[in-house]
C-alpha positions in Angstrom: 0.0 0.0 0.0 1.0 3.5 -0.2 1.2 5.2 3.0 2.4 8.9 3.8 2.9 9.7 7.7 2.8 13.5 8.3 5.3 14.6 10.9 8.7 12.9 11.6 8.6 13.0 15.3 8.7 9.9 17.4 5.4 8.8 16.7 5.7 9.7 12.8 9.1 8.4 12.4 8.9 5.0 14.3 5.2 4.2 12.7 6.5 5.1 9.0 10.0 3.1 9.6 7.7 -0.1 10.5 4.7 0.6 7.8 7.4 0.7 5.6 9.2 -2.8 6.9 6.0 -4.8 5.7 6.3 -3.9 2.1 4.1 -0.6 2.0 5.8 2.1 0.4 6.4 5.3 2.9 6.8 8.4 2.3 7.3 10.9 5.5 6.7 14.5 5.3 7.9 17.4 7.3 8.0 21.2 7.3 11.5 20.8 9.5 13.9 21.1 6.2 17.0 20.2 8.6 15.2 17.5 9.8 14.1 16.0 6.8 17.7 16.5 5.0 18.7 14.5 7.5 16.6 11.7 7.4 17.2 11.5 3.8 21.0 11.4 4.6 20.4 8.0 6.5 20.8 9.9 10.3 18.1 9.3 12.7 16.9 11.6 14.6 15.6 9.9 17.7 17.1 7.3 19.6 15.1 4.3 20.1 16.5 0.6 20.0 16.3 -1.7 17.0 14.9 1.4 15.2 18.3 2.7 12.9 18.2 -1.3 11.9 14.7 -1.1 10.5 15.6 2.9 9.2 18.4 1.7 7.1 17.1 -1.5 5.9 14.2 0.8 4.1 15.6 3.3 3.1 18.3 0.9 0.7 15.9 -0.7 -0.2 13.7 2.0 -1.5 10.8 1.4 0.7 11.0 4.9 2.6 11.4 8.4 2.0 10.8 11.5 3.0 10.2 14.8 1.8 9.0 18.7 2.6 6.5 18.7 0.0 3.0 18.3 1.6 1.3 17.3 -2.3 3.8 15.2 -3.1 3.0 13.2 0.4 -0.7 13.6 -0.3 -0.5 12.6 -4.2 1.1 9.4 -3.4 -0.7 8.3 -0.5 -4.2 5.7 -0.2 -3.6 6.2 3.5 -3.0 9.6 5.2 -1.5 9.4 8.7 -1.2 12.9 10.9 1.7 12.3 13.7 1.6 15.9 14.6 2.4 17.5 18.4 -0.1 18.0 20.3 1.5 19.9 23.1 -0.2 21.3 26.1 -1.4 24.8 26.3 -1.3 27.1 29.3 -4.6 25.5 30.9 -3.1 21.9 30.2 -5.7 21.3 27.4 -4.4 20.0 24.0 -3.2 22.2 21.2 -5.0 21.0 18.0 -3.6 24.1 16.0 -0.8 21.7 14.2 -3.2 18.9 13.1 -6.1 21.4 11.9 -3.5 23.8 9.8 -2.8 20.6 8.1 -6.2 19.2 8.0 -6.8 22.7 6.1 -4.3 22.4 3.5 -5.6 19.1 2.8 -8.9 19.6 1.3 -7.9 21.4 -1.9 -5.7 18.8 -2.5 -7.5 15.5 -2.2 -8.7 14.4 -5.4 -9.6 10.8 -5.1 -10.5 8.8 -1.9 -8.1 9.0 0.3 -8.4 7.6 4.6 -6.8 10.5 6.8 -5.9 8.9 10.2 -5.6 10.6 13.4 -2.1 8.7 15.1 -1.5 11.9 17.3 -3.3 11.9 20.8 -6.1 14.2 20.6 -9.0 15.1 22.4 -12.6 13.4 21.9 -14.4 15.0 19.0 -11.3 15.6 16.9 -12.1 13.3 14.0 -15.2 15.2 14.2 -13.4 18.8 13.9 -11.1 17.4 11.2 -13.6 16.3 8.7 -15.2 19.4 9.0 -12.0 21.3 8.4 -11.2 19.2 5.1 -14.7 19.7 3.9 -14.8 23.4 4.1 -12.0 23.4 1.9 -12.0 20.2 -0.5 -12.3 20.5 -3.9 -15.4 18.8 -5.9 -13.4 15.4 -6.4 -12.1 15.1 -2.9 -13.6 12.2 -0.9 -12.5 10.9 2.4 -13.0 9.2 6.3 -11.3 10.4 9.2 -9.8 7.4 11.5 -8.8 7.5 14.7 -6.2 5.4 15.6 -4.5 5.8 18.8 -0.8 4.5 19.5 0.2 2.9 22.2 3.9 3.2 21.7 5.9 2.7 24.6 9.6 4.7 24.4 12.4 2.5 24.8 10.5 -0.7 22.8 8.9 1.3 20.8 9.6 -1.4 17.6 8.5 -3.9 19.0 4.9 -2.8 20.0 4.8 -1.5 16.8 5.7 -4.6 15.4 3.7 -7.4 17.9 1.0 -4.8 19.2 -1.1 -6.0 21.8 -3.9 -4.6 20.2 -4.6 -2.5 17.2 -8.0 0.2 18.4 -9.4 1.6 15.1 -12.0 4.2 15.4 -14.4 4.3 12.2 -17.9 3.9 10.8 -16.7 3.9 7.2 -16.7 -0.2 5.6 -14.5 1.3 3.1 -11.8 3.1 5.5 -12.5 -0.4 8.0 -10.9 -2.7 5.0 -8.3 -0.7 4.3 -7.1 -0.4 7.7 -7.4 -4.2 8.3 -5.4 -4.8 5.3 -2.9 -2.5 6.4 -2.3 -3.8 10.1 -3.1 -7.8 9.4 0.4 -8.1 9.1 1.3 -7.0 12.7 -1.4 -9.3 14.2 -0.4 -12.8 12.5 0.0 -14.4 16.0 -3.8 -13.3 16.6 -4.0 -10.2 19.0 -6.9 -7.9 18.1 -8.0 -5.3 16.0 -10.6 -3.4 17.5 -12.9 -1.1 15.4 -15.2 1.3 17.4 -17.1 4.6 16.9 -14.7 7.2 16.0 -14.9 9.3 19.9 -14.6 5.6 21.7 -10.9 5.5 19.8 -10.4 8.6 20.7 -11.5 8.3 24.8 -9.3 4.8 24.8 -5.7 6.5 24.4 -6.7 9.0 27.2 -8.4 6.3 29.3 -5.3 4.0 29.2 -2.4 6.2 29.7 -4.3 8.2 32.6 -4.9 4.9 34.5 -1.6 3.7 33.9 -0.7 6.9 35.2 -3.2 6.8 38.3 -1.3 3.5 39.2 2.0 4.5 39.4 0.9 7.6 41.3 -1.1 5.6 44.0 2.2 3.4 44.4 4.1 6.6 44.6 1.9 7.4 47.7 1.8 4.0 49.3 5.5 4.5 48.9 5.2 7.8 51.1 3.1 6.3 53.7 5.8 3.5 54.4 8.5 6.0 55.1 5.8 7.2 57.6 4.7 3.9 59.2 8.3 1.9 58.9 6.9 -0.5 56.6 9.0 -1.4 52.7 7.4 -0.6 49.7 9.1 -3.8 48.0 7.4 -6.2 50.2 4.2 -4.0 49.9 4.4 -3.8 46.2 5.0 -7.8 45.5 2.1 -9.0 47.8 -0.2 -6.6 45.7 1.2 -7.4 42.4 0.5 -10.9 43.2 -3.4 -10.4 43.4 -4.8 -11.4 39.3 -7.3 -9.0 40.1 -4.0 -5.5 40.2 -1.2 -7.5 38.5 2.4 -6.4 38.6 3.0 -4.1 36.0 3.1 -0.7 36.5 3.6 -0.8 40.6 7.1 0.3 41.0 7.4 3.2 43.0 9.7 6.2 42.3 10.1 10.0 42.0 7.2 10.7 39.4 6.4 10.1 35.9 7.3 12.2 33.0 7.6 12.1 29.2 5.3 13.3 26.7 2.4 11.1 27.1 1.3 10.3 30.6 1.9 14.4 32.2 -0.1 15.5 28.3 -2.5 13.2 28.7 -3.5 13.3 31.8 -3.7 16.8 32.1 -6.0 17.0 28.5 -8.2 14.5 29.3 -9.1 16.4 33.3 -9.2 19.6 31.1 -11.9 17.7 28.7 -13.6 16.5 31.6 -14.1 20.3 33.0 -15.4 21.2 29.6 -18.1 18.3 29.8 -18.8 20.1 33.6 -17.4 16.8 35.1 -15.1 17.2 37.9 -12.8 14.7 37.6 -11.2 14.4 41.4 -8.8 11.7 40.9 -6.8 13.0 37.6 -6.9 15.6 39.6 -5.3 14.5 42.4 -2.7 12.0 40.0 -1.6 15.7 38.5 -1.0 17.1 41.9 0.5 14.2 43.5 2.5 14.0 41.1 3.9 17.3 40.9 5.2 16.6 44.8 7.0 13.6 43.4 9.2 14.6 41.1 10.9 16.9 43.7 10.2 14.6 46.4 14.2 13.7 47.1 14.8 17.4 47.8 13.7 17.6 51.4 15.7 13.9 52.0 18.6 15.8 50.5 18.1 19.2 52.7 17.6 17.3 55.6 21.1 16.0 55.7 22.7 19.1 54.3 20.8 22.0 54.8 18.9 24.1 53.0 22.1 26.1 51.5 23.4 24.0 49.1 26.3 26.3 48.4 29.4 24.5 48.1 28.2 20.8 47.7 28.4 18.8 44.9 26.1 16.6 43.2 26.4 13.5 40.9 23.1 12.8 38.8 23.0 9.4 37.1 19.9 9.8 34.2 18.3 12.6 32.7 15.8 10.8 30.4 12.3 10.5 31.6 12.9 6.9 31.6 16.0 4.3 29.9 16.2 3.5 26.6 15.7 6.3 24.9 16.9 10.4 24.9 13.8 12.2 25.7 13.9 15.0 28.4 10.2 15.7 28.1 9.2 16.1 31.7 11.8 14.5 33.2 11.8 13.8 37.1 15.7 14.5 36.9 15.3 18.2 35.9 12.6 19.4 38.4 15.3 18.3 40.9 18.3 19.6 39.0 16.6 23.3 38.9 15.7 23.3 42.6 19.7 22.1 43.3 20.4 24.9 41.2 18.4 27.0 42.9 20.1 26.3 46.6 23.4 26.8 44.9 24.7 23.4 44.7 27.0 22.5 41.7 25.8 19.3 39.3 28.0 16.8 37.5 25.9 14.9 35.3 25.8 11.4 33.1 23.2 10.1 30.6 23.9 7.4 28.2 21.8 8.9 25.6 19.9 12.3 27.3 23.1 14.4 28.0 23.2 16.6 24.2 18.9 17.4 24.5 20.3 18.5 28.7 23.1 20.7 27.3 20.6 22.7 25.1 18.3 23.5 28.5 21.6 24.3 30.8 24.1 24.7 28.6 27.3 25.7 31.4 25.0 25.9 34.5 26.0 21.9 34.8 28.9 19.8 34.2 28.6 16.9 31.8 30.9 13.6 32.1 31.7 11.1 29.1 30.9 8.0 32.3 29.2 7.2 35.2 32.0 7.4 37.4 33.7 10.3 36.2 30.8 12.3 37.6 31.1 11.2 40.9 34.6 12.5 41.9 34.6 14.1 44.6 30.8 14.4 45.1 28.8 14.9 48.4 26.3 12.5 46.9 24.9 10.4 44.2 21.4 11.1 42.9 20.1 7.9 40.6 17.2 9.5 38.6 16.6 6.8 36.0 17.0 3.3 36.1 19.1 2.7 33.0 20.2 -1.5 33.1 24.1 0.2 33.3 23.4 1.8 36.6 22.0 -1.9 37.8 25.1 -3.4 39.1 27.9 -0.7 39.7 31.1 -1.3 40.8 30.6 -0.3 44.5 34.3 -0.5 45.4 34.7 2.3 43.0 32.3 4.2 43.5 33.7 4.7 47.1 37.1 5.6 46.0 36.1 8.4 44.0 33.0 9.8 46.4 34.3 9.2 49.8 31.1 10.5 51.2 29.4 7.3 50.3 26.0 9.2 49.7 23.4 8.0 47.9 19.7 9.5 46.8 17.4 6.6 44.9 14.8 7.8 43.3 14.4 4.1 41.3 15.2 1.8 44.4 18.1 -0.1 42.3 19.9 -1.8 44.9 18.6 -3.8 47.9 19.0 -2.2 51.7 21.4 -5.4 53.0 23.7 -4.4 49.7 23.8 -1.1 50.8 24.3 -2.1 54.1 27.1 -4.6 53.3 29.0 -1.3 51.3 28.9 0.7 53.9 26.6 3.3 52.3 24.3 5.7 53.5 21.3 5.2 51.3 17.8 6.7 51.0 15.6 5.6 48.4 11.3 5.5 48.2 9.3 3.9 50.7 12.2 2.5 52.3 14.1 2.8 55.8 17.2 5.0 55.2 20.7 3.2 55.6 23.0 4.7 57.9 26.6 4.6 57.4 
């Protein structure tokens, strides 16, 4: 089929690399000429794993290109994907002003039938808004359904839900649009997981509904975590005799110092700013947003409370800047909402990222140090600070990491190691919903 994915961001790029890995021919637009130059060069511009594999492999072989022309995408395409940001604006509500500018442009160009999906996340009644859009500018010959199909693309394996979805949600109530999107994601589904087709607002209400109970989850966690500090109980113990209940499962209960990214903080927010719109009061995305907030800064009072309030003089070591491992996005990132308020008490920050470090030099450029290793960072700090759990901050060498930060200090914000290995170093180690280990 012939498939052209509007926008090259991570949703855009990853779903056009893997349309294009089935046969389809791709072609990716984008009004970034840099962007696209590069792309066309072979350089990709995100870092996700097994992605550049898949990128290259199409590209040689002629299965994926990408260009600045919007026609051009539109002329060659059966199948119309818009991967466009949806960022939040100053009230938390989703900006649709990308996806409609496009939706615009559109109409007078569409001159046979064409399906224009919805991949970004947007709020119910989009489909809705962008049909009208088209139609108030189409030409005579232009005929078309808007889809909504939600992704549920997880950063860091990004490829392989792609690849081996769990399930595929198509939102339509066109039999024409319905076969061509069957035809286009059978492949994906050989091993029999679903594809769901639903009323167009039901798709649209499932991508909010998921990623805003996922986020619920982790947030209750996050305060069961908080109470244990209180009560003396471990979070671990608490965590693996709830996950073992079928009825909660285990996924999704690890607690920590917030979630971030550009889906879960987005979403949650848009869909308790559609629910205010609706005059529903939605208490508990509420509360998940707030909550939340608290989080991500929640190691700063454990860090003043053994060194003050004036920071002035001490050092910090941050290990992670991502919002999570596996991949280089900064978007909300727990790590930063602590690294301004260390900042802020005039302490001085030596961080390490596998990946994040280049997208954190273009927020702080000077205002932090930035180390080629893990352990470079640490000489001579006051303190570690472990902000994402990358798999190379797993199993450290401890030895080491006490000749170069004699203060054996360490702030968890992802509970890596165990209290008894802490112990056993010699380490004085806070993490969440723990008891603290004195040195």
């Amino acid at each position: 089929m012939n498939i052209s994915v509007i926008g090259t961001g991570y949703v855009g790029l990853v779903s056009g690399t893997c349309f294009s890995d089935t046969g389809n021919q791709v072609i990716c637009m984008d009004v970034d000429e840099r962007k696209v130059e590069s792309l066309r060069n072979g350089k990709i511009t995100i870092y996700e794993p097994g992605l550049d594999a898949i990128f290259q492999r199409n590209i040689a072989q002629g299965r994926l290109q990408f260009t600045t022309d919007l026609k051009a995408a539109v002329d060659h395409a059966d199948i119309i994907f818009l991967a466009l940001p949806t960022p939040p604006d100053e009230d938390g509500s989703a900006d649709l002003s990308y996806v409609l500018q496009v939706a615009e442009k559109l109409g007078p160009m569409l001159d046979r039938y064409r399906v224009i999906v919805n991949k970004s996340t947007v709020p119910i009644g989009t489909a809705d808004l962008v049909t009208q859009t088209i139609q108030a500018n189409a030409g005579p010959n232009a005929e078309f359904d808007v889809v909504s199909n939600p992704e549920f693309l997880r950063e860091g394996v990004a490829v392989d839900d792609f690849m081996r979805p769990d399930r595929v949600v198509i939102g339509t109530s066109s039999s024409r649009a319905e076969l061509l999107m069957r035809r286009l994601y059978e492949p994906f589904v050989r091993q029999g997981n679903p594809i769901y087709f639903m009323d167009v607002r039901s798709a649209e209400m499932t991508k909010y509904a998921a990623n805003s109970y996922l986020a619920t989850r982790i947030t209750f966690m996050n305060e069961i975590a908080n109470l244990c500090e209180k009560l003396g109980a471990n979070v671990d113990n608490v965590r693996i005799g709830m996950g073992s209940d079928s009825r909660i499962g285990k996924r999704f209960l690890f607690p920590g110092i917030g979630f971030g990214g550009s889906c879960f903080p987005k979403d949650v927010s848009a869909l308790e700013k559609i629910a205010g719109k609706s005059a529903y009061d939605f208490k508990i995305l509420q509360s998940v947003l707030e909550v939340n907030d608290q989080q991500r800064i929640s190691l700063m009072p454990k860090i003043q409370q053994k060194f003050g309030n004036d920071l002035s003089g001490k050092r910090f070591a941050v290990w992670g800047l991502a919002f999570k491992p596996n991949t280089d996005d900064i978007r909300e990132a727990p790590a930063l909402y602590t690294i301004d308020r260390l900042l802020a008490a005039g302490a001085e920050v030596h961080a390490y990222d596998p990946e994040a470090m280049e997208n954190v030099k273009a927020k702080y450029g000077d205002r932090i140090h930035f180390h080629h290793d893990a352990y470079s960072a640490l000489q001579d700090a006051d303190a570690l600070l472990i902000m994402t759990e990358w798999q190379v901050f797993r199993t450290p060498d401890f030895k080491r990491i006490a000749s170069v930060m004699p203060s054996k200090t360490i702030f968890d914000g992802r509970n890596l190691y165990s209290l008894d290995r802490m112990k056993e170093h010699g380490f004085h180690y806070v993490s969440v919903g723990r008891a603290v280990v004195e040195q």
